[in-house]
C-alpha positions, 0 to 999 in steps of 0.5 A: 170532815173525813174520819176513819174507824180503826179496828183494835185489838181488845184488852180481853181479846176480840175487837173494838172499833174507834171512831177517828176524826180528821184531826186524829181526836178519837170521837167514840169506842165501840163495844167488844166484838167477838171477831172481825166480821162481828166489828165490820157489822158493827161499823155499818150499823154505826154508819146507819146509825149516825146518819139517821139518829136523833139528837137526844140533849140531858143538859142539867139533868133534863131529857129533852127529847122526852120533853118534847114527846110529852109535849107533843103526844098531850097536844094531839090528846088536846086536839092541838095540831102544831102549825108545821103539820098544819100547814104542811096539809094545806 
């Protein structure tokens, strides 16, 4: 599904940047940039950004992913290694 980021005059002056899907649905806004260049980097980083993030979930008031790194780091306290490490060292 191809999008586009569409550079924006800003309200106070500088730039924002929307992000635009295929079907012309803004998915997200930039903060302001100061100036273009400032907004051509903040488009890289939203790039590098979104292709490598992981996926944080607040459903019902809970952090998920926080959950699961306690989770984790108390296992490894424990000397519990769960079995797709484990196996990944066989």
């Amino acid at each position: 599904m191809a999008g586009y980021f569409e550079l924006m005059d800003a309200p106070d002056g500088g730039y924002m940047v929307a992000l635009v899907d295929s079907e012309n649905h803004l998915v997200a806004m930039s903060v302001t940039f100061p100036d273009g260049a400032a907004a051509a980097k903040g488009i890289a980083n939203i790039r590098e950004i979104a292709g490598t993030a992981l996926v944080r979930g607040h459903r019902h008031g809970r952090d998920e992913l926080a959950i699961h790194r306690k989770r984790h780091a108390a296992s490894a306290q424990h000397g519990v290694v769960d079995r797709g490490r484990k196996a990944a060292r066989r």
